[in-house]
MDAnalysis code that builds the backbone (N, CA, C; Angstrom):
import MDAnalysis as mda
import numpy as np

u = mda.Universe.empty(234, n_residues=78, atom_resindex=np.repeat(np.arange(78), 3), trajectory=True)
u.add_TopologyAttr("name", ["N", "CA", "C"] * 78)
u.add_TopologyAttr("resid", np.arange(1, 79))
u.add_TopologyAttr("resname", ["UNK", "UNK", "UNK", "UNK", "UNK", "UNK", "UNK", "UNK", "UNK", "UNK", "UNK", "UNK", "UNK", "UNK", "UNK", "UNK", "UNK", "UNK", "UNK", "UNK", "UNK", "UNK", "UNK", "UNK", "UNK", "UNK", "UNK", "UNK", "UNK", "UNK", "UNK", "UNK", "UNK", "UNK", "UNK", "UNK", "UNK", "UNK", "UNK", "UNK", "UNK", "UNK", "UNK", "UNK", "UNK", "UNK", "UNK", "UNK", "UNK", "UNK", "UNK", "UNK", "UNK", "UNK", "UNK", "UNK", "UNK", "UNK", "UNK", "UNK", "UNK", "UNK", "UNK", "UNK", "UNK", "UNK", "UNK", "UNK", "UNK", "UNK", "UNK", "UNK", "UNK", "UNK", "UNK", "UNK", "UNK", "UNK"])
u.atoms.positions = np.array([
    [-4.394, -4.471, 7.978],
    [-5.093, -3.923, 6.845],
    [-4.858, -2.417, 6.811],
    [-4.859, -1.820, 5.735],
    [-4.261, -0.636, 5.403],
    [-5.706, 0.239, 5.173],
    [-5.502, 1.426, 6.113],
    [-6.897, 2.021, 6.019],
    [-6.357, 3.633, 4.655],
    [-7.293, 3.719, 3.835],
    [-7.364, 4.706, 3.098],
    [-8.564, 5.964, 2.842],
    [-8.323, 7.295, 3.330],
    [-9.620, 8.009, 3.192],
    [-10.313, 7.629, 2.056],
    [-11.580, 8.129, 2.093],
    [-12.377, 7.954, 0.433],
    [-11.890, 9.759, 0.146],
    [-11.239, 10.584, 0.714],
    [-11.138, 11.537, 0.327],
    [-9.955, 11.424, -0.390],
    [-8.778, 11.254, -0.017],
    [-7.871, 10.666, -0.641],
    [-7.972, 10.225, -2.274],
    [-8.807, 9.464, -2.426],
    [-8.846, 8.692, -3.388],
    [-9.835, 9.149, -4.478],
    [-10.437, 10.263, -4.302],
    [-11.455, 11.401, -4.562],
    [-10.544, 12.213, -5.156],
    [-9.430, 12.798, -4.650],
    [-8.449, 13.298, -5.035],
    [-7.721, 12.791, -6.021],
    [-7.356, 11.562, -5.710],
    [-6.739, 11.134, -6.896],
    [-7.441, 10.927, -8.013],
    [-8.545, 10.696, -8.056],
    [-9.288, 10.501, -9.217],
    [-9.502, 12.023, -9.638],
    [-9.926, 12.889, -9.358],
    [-9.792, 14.618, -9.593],
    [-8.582, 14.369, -10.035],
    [-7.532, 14.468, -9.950],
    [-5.900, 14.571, -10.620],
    [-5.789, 14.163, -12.019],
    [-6.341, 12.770, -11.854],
    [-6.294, 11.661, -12.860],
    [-6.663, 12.072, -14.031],
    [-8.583, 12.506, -13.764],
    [-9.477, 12.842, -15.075],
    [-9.812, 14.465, -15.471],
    [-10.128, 14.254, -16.850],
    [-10.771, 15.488, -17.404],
    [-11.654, 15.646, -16.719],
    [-12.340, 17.368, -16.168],
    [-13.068, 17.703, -15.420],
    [-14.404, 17.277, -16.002],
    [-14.668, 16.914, -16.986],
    [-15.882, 16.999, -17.813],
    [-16.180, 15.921, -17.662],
    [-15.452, 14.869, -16.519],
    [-15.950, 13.092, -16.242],
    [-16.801, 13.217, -15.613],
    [-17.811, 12.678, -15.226],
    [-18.242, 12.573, -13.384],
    [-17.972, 11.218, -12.936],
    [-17.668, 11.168, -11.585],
    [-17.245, 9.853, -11.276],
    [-18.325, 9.324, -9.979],
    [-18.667, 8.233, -10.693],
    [-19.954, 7.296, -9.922],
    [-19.770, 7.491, -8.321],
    [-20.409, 7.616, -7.594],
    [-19.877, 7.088, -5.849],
    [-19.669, 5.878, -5.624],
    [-20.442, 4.692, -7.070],
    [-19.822, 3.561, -6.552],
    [-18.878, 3.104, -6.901],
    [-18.373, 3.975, -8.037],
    [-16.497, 3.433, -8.366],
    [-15.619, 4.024, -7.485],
    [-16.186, 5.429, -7.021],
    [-15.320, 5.409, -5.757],
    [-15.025, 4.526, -4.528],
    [-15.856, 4.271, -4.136],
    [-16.035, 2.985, -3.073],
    [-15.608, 1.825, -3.362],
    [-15.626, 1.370, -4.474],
    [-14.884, 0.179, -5.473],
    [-13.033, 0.207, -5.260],
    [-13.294, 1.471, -6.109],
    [-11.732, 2.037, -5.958],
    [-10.932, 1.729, -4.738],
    [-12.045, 2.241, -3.613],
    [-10.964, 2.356, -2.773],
    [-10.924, 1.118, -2.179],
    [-11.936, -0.112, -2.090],
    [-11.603, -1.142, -1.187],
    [-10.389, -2.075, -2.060],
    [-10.480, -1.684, -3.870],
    [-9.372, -2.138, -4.536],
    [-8.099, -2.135, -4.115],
    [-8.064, -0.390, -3.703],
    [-6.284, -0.091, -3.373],
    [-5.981, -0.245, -1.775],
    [-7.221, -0.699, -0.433],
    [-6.930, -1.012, 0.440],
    [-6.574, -2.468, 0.297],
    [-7.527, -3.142, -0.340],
    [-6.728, -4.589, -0.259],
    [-5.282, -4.912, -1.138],
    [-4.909, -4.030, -1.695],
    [-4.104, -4.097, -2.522],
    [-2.907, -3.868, -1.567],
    [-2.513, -2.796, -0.671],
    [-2.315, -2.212, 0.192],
    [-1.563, -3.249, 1.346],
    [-2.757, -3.960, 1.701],
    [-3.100, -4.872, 2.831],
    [-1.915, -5.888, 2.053],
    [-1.974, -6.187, 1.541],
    [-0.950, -7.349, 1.094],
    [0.174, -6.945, 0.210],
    [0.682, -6.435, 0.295],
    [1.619, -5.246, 0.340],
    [2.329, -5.394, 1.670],
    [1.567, -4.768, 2.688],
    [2.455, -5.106, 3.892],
    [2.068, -6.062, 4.523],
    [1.410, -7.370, 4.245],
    [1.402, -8.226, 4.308],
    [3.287, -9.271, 4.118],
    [3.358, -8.892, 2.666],
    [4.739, -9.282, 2.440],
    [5.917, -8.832, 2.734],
    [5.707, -7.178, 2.825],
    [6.714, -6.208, 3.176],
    [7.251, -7.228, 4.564],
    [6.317, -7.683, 5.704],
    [6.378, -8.015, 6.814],
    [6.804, -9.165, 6.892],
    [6.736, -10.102, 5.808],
    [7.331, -11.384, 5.911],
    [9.002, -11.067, 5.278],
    [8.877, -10.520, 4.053],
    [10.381, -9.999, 4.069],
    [11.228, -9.448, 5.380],
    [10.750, -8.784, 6.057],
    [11.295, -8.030, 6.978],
    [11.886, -9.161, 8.001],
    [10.694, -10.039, 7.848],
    [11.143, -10.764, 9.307],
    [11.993, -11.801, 8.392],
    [12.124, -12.631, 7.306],
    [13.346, -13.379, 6.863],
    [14.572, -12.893, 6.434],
    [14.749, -12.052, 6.598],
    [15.726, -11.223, 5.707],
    [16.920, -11.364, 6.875],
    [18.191, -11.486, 6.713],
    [19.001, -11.914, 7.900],
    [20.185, -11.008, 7.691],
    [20.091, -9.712, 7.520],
    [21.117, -9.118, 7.787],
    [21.757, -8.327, 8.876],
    [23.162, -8.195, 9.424],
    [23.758, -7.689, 10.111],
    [23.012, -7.141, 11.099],
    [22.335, -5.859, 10.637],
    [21.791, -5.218, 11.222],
    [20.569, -5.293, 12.377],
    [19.901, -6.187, 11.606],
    [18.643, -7.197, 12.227],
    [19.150, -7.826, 13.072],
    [20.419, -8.336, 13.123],
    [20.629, -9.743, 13.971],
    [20.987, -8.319, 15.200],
    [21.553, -7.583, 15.434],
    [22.359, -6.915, 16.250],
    [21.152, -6.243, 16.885],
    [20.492, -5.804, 16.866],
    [19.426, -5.082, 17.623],
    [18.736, -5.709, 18.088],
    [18.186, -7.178, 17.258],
    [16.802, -8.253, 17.435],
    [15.941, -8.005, 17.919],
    [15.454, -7.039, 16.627],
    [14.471, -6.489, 16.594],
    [14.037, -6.529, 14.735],
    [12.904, -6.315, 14.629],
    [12.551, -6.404, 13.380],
    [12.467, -5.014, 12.758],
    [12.762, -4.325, 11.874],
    [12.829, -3.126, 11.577],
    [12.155, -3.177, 9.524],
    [11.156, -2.586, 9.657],
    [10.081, -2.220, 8.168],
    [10.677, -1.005, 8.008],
    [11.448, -1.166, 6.223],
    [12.128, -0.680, 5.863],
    [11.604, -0.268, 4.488],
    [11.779, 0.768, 3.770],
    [11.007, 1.345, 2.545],
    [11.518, 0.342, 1.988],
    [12.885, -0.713, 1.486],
    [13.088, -1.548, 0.471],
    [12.143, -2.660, 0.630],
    [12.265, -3.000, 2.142],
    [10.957, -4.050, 2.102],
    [9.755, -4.079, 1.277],
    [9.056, -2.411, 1.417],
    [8.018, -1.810, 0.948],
    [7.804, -2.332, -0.481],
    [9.126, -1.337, -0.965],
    [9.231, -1.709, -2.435],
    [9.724, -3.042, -2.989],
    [10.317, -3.819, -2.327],
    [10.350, -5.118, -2.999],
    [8.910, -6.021, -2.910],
    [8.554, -5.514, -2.026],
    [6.829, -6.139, -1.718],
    [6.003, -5.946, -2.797],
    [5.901, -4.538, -3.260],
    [4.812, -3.954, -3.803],
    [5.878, -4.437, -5.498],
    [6.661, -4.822, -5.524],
    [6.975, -5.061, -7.200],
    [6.781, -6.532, -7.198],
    [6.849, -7.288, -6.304],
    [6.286, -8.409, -6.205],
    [5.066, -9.098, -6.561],
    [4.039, -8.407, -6.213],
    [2.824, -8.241, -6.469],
    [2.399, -7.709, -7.541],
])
């Protein structure tokens, strides 16, 4: 499971909105268990890709290696 500050995500919401919003503490807290579970299965799949994926490289080290394409084929997946 993918841990995320609530500061973090405090931030991003500051970025996001006009200053003239205020933002609830409980959509923050919302927010963030949204984009941790979101997160969480994310590399959830990243990790199953990683480990079926049978190329060259993998076989020669045998070892499993999490790779940003993993990442991103995960997270467009979803």
């Amino acid at each position: 499971m993918a841990y995320i500050s609530r500061y973090d995500v405090e931030k991003l919401i500051r970025c996001s909105t006009p200053s003239k919003i205020r933002v609830d503490e409980e959509a923050t807290e919302e927010l963030l268990s949204i984009i941790e579970d979101r997160a969480g299965k994310i590399v959830e799949k990243a990790i199953f890709i990683a480990m079926t994926t049978r190329d060259k490289r993998r076989r020669v080290t045998k070892k499993v290696r999490l790779t940003k394409t993993d990442i991103n084929i995960a997270a467009t997946a979803l």
